[in-house]
MARFI-188720 format. One record per residue (C-alpha): chain; x, y, z. Coordinates in Angstrom, 1 decimal, always signed. Layout:
N
> chain; u; v; w
> A; X; Y; Z
...
***
This chain:
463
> chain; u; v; w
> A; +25.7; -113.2; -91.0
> A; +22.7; -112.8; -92.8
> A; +21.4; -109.4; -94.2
> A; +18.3; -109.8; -91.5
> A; +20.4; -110.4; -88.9
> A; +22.9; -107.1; -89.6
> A; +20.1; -105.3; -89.8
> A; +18.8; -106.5; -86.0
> A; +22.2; -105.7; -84.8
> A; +22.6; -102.2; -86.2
> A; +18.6; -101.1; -85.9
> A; +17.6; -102.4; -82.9
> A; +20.2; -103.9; -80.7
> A; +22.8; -100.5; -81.0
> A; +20.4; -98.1; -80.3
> A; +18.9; -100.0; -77.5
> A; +22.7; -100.4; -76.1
> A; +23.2; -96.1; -76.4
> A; +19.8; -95.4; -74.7
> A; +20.4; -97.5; -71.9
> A; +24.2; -96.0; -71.2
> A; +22.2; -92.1; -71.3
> A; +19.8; -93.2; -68.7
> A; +23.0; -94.3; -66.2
> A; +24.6; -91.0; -67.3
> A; +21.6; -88.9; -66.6
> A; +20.9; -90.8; -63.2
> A; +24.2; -90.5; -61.5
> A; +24.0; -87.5; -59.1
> A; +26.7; -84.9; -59.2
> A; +29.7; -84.5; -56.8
> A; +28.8; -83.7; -53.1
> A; +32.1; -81.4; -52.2
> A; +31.4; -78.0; -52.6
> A; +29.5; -76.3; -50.4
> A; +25.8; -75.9; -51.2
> A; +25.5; -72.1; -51.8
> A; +28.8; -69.5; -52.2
> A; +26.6; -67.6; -48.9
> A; +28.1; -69.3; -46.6
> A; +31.3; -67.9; -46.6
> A; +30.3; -64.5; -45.0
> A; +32.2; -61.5; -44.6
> A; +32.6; -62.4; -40.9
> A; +35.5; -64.3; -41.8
> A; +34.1; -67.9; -41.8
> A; +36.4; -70.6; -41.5
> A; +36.3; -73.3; -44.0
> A; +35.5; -76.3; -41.4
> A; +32.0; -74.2; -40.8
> A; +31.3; -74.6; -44.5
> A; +28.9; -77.0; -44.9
> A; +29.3; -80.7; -46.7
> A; +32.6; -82.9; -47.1
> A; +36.1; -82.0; -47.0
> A; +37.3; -80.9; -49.9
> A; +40.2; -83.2; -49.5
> A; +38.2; -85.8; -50.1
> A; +36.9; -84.7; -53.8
> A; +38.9; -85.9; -56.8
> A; +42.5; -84.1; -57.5
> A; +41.7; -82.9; -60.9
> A; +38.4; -80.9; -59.4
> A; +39.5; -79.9; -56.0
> A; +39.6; -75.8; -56.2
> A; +42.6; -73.4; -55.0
> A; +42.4; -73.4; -51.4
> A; +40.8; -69.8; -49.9
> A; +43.8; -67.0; -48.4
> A; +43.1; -65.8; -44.8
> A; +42.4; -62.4; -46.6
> A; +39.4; -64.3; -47.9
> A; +38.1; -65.5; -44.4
> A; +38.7; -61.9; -42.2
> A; +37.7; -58.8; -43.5
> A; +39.8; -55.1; -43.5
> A; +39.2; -53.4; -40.2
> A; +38.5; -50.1; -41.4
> A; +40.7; -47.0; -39.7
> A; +38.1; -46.4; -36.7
> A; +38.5; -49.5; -35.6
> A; +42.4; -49.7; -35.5
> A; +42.1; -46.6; -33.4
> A; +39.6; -48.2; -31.3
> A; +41.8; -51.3; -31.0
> A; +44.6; -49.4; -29.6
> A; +42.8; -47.7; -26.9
> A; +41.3; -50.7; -26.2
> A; +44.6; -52.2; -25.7
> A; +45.8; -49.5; -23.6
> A; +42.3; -49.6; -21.2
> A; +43.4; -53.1; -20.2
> A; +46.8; -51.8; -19.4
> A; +45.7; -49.4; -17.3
> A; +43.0; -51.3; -15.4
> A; +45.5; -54.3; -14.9
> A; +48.1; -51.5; -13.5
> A; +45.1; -50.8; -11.1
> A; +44.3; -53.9; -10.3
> A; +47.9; -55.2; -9.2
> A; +49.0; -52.0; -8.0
> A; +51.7; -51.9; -10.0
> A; +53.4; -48.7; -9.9
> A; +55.3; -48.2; -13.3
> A; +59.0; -46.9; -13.3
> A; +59.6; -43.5; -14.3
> A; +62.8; -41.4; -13.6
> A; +61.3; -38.0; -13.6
> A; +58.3; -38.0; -11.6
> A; +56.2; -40.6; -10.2
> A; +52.6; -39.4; -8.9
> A; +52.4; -40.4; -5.1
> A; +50.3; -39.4; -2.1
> A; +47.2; -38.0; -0.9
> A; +46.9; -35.3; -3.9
> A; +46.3; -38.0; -6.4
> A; +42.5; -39.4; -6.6
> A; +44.0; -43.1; -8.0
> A; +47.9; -42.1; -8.5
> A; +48.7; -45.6; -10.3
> A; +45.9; -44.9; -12.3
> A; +46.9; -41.6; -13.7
> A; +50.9; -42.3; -14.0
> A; +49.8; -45.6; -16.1
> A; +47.5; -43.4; -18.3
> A; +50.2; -40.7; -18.5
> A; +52.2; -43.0; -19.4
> A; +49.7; -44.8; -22.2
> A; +49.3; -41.3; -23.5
> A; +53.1; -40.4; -23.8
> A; +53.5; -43.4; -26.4
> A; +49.9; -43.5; -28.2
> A; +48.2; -40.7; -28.3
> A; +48.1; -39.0; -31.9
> A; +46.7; -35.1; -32.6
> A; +45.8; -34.5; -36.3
> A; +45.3; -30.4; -36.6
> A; +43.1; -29.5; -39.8
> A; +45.5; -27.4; -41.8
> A; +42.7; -25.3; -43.3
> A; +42.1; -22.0; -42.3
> A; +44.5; -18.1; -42.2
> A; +45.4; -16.5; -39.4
> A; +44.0; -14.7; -36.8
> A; +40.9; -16.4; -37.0
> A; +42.6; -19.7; -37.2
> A; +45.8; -21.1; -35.5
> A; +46.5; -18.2; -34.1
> A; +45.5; -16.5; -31.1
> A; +47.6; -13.4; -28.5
> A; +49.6; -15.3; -26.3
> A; +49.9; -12.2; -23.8
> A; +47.5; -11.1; -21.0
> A; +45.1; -12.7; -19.2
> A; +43.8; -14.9; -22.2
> A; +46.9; -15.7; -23.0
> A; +47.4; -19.3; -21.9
> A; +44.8; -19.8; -24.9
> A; +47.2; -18.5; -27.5
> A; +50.4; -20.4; -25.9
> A; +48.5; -23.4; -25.9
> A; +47.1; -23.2; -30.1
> A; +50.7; -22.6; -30.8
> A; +52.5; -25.5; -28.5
> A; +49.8; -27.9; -30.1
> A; +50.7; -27.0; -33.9
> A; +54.3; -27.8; -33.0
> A; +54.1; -30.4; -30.5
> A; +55.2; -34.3; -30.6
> A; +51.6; -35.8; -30.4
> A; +50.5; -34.3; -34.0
> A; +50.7; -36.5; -36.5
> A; +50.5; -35.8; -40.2
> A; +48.1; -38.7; -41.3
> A; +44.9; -38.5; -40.1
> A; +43.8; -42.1; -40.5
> A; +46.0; -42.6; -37.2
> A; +44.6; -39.9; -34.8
> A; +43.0; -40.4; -31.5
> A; +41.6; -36.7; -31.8
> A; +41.1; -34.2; -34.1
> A; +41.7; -30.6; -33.4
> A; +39.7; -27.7; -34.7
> A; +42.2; -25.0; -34.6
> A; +39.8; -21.7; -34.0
> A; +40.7; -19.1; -32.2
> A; +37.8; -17.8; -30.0
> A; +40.2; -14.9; -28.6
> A; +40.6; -13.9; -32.2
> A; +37.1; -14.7; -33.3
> A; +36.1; -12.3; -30.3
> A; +38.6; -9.2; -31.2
> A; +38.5; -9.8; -35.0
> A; +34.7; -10.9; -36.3
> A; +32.9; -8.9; -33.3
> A; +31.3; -5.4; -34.4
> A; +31.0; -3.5; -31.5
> A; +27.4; -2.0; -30.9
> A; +26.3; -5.1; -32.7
> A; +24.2; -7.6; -30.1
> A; +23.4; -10.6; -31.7
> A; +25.8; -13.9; -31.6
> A; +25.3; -15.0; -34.8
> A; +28.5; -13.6; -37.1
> A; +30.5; -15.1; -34.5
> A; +28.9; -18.6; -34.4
> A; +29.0; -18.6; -38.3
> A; +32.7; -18.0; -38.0
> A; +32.9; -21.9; -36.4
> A; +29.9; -23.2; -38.4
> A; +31.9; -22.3; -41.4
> A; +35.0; -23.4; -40.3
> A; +33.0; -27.5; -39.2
> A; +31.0; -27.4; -42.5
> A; +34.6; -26.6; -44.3
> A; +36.1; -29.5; -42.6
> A; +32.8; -32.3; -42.9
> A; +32.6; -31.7; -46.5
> A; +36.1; -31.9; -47.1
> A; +37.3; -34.5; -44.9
> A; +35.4; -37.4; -43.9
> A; +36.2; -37.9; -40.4
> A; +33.6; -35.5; -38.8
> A; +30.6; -37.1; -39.9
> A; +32.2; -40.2; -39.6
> A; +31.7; -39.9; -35.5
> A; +29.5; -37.1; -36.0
> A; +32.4; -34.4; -33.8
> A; +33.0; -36.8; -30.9
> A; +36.4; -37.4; -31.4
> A; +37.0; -34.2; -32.2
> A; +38.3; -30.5; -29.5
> A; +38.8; -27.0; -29.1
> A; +40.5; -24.6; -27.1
> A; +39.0; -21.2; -26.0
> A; +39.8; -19.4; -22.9
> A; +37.7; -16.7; -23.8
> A; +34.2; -16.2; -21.6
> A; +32.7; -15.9; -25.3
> A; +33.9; -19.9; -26.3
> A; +30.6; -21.9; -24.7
> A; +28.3; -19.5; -26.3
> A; +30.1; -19.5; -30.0
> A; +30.3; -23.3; -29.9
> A; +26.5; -23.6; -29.0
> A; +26.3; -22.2; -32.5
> A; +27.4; -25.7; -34.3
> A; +24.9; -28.1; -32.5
> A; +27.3; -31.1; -32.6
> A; +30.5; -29.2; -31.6
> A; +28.8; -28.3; -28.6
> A; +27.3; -31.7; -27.8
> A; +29.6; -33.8; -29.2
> A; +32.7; -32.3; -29.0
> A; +35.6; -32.2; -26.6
> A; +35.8; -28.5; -25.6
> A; +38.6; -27.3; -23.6
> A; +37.5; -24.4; -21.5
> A; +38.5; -21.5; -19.5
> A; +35.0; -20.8; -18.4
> A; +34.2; -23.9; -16.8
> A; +30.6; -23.3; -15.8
> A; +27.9; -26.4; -15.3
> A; +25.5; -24.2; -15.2
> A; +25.9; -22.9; -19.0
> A; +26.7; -26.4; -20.4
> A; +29.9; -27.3; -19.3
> A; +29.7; -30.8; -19.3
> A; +31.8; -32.7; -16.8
> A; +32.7; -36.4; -19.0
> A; +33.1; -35.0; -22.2
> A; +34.9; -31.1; -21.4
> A; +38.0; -30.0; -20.3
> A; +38.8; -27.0; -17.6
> A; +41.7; -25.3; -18.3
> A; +42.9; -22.8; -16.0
> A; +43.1; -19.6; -16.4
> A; +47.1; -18.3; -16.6
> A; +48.3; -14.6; -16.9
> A; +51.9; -14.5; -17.4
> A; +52.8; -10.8; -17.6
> A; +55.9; -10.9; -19.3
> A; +55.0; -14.3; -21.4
> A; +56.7; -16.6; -18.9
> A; +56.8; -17.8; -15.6
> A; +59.7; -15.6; -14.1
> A; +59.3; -14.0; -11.4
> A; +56.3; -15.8; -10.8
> A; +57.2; -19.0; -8.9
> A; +57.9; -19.5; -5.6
> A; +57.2; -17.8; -1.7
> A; +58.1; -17.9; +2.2
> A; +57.3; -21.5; +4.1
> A; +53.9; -21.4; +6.1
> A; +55.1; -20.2; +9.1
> A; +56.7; -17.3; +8.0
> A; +53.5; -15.8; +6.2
> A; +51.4; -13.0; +8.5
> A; +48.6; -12.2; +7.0
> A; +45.8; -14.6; +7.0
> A; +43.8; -14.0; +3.7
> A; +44.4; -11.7; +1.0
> A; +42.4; -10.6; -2.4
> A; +42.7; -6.8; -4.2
> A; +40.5; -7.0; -7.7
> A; +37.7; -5.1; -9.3
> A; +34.1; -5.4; -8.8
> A; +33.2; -7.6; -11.4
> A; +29.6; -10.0; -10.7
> A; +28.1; -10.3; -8.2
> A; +30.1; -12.4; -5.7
> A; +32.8; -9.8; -5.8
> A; +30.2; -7.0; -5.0
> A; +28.9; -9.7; -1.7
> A; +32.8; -9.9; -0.4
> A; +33.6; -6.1; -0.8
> A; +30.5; -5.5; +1.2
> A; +31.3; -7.7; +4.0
> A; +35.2; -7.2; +4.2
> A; +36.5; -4.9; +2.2
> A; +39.0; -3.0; +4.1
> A; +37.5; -4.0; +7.5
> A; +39.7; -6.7; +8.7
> A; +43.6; -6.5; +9.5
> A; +43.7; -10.3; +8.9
> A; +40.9; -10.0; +6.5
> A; +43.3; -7.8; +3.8
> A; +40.2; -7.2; +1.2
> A; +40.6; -4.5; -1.1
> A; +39.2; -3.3; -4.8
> A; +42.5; -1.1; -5.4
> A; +46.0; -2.0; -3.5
> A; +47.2; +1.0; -1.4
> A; +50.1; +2.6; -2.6
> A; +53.6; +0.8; -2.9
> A; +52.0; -2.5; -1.6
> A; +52.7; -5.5; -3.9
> A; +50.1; -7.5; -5.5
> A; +52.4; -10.2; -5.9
> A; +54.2; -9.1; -2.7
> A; +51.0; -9.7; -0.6
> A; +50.2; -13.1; -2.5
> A; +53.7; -14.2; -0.8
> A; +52.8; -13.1; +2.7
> A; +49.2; -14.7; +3.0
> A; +48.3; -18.1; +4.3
> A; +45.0; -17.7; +2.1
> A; +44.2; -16.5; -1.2
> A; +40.7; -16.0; -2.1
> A; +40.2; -16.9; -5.8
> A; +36.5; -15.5; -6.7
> A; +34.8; -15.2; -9.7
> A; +33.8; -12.3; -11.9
> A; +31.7; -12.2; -14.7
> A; +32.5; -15.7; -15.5
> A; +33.7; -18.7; -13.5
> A; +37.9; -18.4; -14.5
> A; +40.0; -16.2; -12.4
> A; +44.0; -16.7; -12.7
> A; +44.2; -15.7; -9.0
> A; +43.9; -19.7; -8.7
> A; +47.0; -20.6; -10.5
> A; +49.1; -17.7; -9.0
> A; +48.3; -18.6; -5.8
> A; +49.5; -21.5; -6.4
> A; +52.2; -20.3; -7.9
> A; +53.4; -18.4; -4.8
> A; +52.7; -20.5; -2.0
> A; +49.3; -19.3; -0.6
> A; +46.4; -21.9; -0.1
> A; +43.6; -20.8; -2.9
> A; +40.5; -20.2; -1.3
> A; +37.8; -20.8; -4.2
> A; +35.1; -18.6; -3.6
> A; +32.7; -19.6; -7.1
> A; +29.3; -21.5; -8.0
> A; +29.2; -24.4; -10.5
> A; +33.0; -24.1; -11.2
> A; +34.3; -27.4; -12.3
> A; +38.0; -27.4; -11.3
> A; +40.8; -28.0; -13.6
> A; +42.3; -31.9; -13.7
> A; +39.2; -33.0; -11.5
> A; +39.4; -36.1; -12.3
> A; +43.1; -36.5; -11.0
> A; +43.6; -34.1; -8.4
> A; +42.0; -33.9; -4.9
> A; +41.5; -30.1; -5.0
> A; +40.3; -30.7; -1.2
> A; +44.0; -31.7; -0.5
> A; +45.4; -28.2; -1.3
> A; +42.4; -26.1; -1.7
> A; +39.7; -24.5; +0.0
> A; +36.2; -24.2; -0.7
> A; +34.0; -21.7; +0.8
> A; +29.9; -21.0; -0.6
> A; +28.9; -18.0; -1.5
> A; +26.6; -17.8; +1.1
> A; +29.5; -18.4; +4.0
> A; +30.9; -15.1; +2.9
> A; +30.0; -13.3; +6.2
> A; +31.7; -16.6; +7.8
> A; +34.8; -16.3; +6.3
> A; +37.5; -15.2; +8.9
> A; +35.4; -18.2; +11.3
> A; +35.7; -20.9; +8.6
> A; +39.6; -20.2; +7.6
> A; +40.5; -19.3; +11.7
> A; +39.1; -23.3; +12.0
> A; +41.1; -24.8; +10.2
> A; +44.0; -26.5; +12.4
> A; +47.2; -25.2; +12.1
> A; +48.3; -29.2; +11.0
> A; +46.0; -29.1; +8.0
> A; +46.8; -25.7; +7.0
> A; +50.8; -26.4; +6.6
> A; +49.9; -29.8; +5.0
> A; +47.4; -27.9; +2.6
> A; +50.7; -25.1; +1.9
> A; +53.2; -28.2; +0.9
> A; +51.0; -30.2; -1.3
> A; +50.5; -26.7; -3.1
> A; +53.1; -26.7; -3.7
> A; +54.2; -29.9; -5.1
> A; +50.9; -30.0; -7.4
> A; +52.0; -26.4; -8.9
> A; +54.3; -28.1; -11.3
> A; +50.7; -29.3; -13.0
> A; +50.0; -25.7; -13.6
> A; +53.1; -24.6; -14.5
> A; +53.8; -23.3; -18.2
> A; +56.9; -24.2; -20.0
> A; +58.9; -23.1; -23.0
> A; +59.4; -25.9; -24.4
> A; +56.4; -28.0; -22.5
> A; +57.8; -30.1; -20.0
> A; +56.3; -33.3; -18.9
> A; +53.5; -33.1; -16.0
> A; +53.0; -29.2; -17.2
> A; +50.0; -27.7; -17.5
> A; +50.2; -28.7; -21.5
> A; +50.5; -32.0; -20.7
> A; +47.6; -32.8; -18.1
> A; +45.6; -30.6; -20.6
> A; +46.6; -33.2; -23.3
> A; +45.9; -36.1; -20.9
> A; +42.6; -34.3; -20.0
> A; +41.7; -34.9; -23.4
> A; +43.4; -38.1; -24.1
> A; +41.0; -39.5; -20.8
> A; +37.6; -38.7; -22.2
> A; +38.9; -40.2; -25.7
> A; +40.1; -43.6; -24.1
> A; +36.8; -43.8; -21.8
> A; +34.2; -43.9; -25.2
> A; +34.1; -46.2; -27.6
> A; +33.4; -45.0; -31.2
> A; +31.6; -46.4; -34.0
> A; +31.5; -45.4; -37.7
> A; +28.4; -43.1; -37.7
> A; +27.8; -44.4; -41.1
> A; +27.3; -48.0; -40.2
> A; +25.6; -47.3; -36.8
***
């Protein structure tokens, strides 16, 4: 080869051989497997078949990436919703219970009969409630104010109450699990302790709470997380509406279980509680349970009880001490039993005082006599299970001057039906040491377990 000719080859014909291979490289397009913006995998746990473009089975061995975990595809369901999933879980159990009148097995009690709004219902809830439901108590907080309150006297089914809830089965010690959260003050010892006599104004008292809820939000973070509504308290004294009103969301929000029951002051009937009113004298039930069958019972109503309010003041005028079968008095003659004449009356009449809460209710129960519920705006305890009509009467305050006519009416049939329901619904009422199921510290707790399984939370800070 000449010199001309090497020259050609290595000048001309080389470089024109690399220049054409760089435009073939720089023309080929890339690789068409991977999908065309990391976006669209959200966190709503896409699945890879909805990411756009080819399989990435298709795409060479040496690239194809490590294939995505589930993990990657569903995201953590934060603690709420866990809670929420469970109630959810046991609302279709419930409703399906309902809906094939299934009656669920249960060898100590199995709600039945006319007493019952929807028995199935409310065994199945019971039921749901016995093996879910979870009670966190905030641990914060010294006695008397907090988790403490008298268990004696006519208030005292508030302190009994605090103190079976601190030791009972439903608390749990992680929070992340609760259903509820309980706010353990004491408005009987908020009332005796933080109140200065002579002094008017509600304020120190409300602080007391709005303390005790701004102690518990800044430490913990479920309160603001639902903003209270998954949180209760207990107060049986007539003071407990007012001192919640001081905390705006415990008294919206908020489950409050309540003695004074009144829906005329706030009481709100799907998100409160009633709780009845219980005086044990000695601390228990003895003595206390228990009375002559309907027919052997002579005297056809019977209340003795001071003037307190003004419906108390209207039935005095009208029948106090007027009426053999009318037995109305302010003070008992002497050596006549209070208890004594509960036991020989048909009818007991249950008014209220100052407040709505008497526990002339419950004792009447108690003994035997049909509770006449003389009151305005009361809402009754365990409403929402129990037809009070069943084994109660109601009579307006303006039927006072009516009320030998409207008891005297009532057939003798109804009356004796009336007596034995009583008598089987007392064992809701009843107070146990240790609770027992169906107790009065049980439908509380399902009281409170209904209006947390009929709402559906969300995370107040995503909402």
């Amino acid at each position: 080869m000449t010199d001309s000719s090497s020259k050609l080859v290595y000048f001309v014909i080389f470089p024109l051989i690399l220049l054409c291979g760089l435009v073939i490289i720089l023309n080929q397009k890339p690789s068409s497997w991977l999908p065309s913006s990391s976006s669209a995998i959200s966190k709503k746990g896409v699945k890879p078949s909805d990411v756009s473009g080819p399989s990435p089975a298709a795409a060479p061995e040496v690239d194809q990436p490590p294939p995505m975990t589930e993990n990657q595809y569903t995201r953590e369901f934060s603690d709420l919703e866990k809670v929420e999933g469970g109630l959810a879980r046991a609302r279709a159990t419930i409703q399906e219970a309902r809906r094939n009148n299934e009656t669920s097995y249960d060898p100590d009690y199995v709600p039945t009969g006319p007493v019952y709004r929807d028995p199935i219902s409310f065994h199945r809830s019971y039921i749901e409630m016995e093996s879910l439901f979870k009670i966190y108590v905030y641990e914060d907080g010294e006695p008397p104010l907090f988790h403490y309150s008298k268990s004696l006297g006519i208030l005292g089914i508030e302190g009994i109450l605090i103190h079976q809830l601190e030791i009972s089965r439903f608390r749990t010690g992680d929070p992340r699990q609760a259903h509820v959260y309980f706010v353990p003050i004491s408005m009987q010892s908020v009332a005796t302790f933080a109140y200065e006599r002579g002094n008017r104004a509600w304020s120190p008292l409300q602080n007391v709470a709005s303390d005790y809820v701004n102690l518990i939000a800044t430490k913990y973070p479920y309160w603001n997380r639902t903003l209270g509504h998954d949180h209760f308290i207990l107060a049986c004294h007539d003071w407990g509406p007012t001192i919640s009103h001081g905390v705006p969301y415990l008294y919206k929000n908020s489950i409050r279980v309540l003695c004074n029951a009144n829906i005329t002051e706030g009481f709100k009937l799907s998100t409160d509680v009633s709780m009845p009113e219980i005086y044990l004298p000695d601390g228990t039930m003895d003595g206390l349970i228990g009375g002559p069958g309907p027919t052997e019972r002579s005297v056809l109503v019977f209340y003795a009880g001071g003037i307190h309010g003004d419906i108390r003041q209207a039935l005095m005028e009208k029948w106090k001490d007027k009426d053999p079968d009318v037995r109305i008095h302010e003070y008992l003659p002497r050596n006549v039993s209070y208890y004594g004449m509960f036991r020989k009356s048909k009818y007991c009449i249950c008014p209220s005082g100052w407040e709505v809460a008497s526990p002339r209710m419950v004792e009447a129960l108690y003994m035997g006599c049909v509770p006449v519920l003389l009151k305005d705006n009361y809402a009754k305890p365990f409403d929402d299970v129990l037809d009070w009509g069943t084994f109660s009467v109601d009579v307006q305050v303006n039927e006072i001057a009516d009320l030998k006519k409207i008891l005297t009416a009532i057939p003798a049939g109804k009356y004796m039906e009336m007596q034995r329901v009583g008598v089987i619904v007392r064992r809701h009422f009843e107070v146990n040491f240790p609770p027992k199921r169906f107790d009065v510290f049980h439908m509380i707790l399902h009281s409170v377990w209904l209006r947390r399984i009929n709402i559906q939370l969300n995370d107040a800070h995503e909402t």
